[in-house]
N, C-alpha and C positions, 0 to 999 in steps of 0.2 A: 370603354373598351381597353384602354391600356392598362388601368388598372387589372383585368380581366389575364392579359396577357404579363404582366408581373406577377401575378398570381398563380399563373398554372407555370411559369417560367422557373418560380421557386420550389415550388412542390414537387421536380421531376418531369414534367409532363412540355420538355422544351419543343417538342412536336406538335403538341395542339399550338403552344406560342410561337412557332413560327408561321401556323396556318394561319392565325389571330394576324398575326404581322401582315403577311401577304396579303389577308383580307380587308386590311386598313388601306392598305397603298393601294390597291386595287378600288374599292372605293373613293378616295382623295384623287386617283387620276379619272374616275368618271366626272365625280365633281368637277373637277378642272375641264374636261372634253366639254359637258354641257355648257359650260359659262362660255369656255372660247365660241362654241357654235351661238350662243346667245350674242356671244358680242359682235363676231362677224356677221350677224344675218343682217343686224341693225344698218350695218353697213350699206352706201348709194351702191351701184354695180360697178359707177367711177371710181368711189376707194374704193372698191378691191381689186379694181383693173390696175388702178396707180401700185397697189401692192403685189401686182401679178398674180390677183387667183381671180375666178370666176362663182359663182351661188353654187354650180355644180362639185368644186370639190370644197366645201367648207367642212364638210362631215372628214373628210381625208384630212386635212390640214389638222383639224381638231383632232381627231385619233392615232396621227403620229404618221399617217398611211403615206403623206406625200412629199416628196422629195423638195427642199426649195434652193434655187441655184446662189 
């Protein structure tokens, strides 16, 4: 892909490469959300009481949703 986006970046076409862009990071932070939810769930319900979260918000905490003090 980044090839893809140096390529249209150089020919004029900085528009489709920054959509190319967008669509990279946008991806890499899915990746990232599934692996943190992967790793929290593995979790006893004690760590993640010791960490202050609960099963119910692992999806929030992994997608950025939840506030932590």
């Amino acid at each position: 892909m980044t090839a893809l986006i140096m390529t249209a970046d150089k020919i004029g076409l900085h528009s489709v490469a920054e959509w190319f862009k967008r669509l990279q990071a946008s991806i890499a932070r899915e990746k990232l959300a599934r692996q943190t939810i992967k790793e929290l769930s593995r979790l006893s319900d004690r760590e993640l009481n010791d960490m202050g979260l609960s099963r119910g918000n692992i999806y929030s905490v992994a997608y950025g949703h939840e506030e932590r003090w």
